[in-house]
N, C-alpha and C positions, 0 to 999 in steps of 0.2 A: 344821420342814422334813420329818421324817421321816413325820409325819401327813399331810403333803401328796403328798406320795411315793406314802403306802400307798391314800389320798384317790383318785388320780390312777388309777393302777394297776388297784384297784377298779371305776372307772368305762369306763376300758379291757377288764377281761374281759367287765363285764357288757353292754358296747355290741358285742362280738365275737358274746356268747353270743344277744345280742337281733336280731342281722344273721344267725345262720345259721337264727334259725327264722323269716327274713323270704322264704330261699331259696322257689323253687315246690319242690311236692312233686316235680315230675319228675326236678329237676334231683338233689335228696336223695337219689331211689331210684334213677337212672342204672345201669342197670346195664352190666356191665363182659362187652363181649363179645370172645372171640377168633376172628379172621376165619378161620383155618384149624380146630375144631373146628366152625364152620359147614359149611366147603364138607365136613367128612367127612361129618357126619349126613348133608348132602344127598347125596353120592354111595351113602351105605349099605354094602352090604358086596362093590359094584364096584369096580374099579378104573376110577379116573378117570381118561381118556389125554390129559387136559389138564395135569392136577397132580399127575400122582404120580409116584415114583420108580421107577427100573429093579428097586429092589430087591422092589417090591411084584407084577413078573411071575416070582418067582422060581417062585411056586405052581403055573404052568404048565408042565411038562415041554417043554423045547426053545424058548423064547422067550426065557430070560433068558442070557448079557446082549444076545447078535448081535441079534433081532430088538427085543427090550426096546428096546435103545439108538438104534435104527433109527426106533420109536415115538415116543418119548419128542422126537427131535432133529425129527420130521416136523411137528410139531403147530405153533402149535394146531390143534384140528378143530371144524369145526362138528357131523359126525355120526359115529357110530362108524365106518359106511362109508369114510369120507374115507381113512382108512387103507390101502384098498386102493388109492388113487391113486400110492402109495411106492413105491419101484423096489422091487419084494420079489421074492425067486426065487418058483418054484409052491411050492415045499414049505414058505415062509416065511407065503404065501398059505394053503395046507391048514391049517398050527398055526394062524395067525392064526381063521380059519373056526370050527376044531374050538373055541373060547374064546370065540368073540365075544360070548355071551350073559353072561361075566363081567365085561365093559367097559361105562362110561358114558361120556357128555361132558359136562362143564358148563363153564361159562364161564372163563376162566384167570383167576388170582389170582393175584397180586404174593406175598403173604406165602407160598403155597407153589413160587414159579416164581422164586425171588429166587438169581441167582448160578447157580452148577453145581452146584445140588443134586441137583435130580433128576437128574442124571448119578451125582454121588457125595456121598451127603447123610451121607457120616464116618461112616457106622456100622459096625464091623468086628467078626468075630467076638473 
């Protein structure tokens, strides 16, 4: 019984081991991507006013959080412009202006738009 056993067993790994090198190669090498380290490379070292956080306007003097969160709640945008369609005071309009060249847009994502994050995404000093 116990030869049948080991008998058994035996024929069971090696039809496991004979099934994974039957996989396509594609499926073997899959690789494993994450959808928010995608949209950063594509944004580069802008700020994205699709998906990013209040806390990423801090680097601009006088945007973060009143006009930041103002941004942030307007979107999505199809162009960086769109922003100025926001009920912004003028001098909200000037800082905006004085930075614009540090903003992009790209397309919204779920994995960085998920919840009130970007409002408050818990990072505290």
């Amino acid at each position: 019984m116990k030869r049948l056993l080991c008998w058994l067993t035996s024929i069971a790994v090696m039809a496991g081991l004979l099934m994974s090198l039957a996989l396509p190669a594609s499926v073997q090498a899959a690789e494993i991507r994450n959808v928010a380290d995608d949209k950063i490379a594509e944004r580069g070292d802008k700020v994205d006013l699709n998906n990013s956080s209040v806390r990423r306007f801090q680097q601009f003097p006088g945007m973060y959080p009143t006009l930041a969160g103002k941004i942030v709640l307007g979107g999505p945008y199809e162009t960086v412009d769109d922003v100025l369609s926001l009920d912004l005071s003028d001098r909200q309009k000037e800082l905006f202006e004085k930075y614009r060249d540090n903003f992009t847009v790209t397309a919204p994502s779920i994995a960085l738009n998920e919840g009130f994050d970007r409002i408050n995404d818990g990072q505290y000093r």
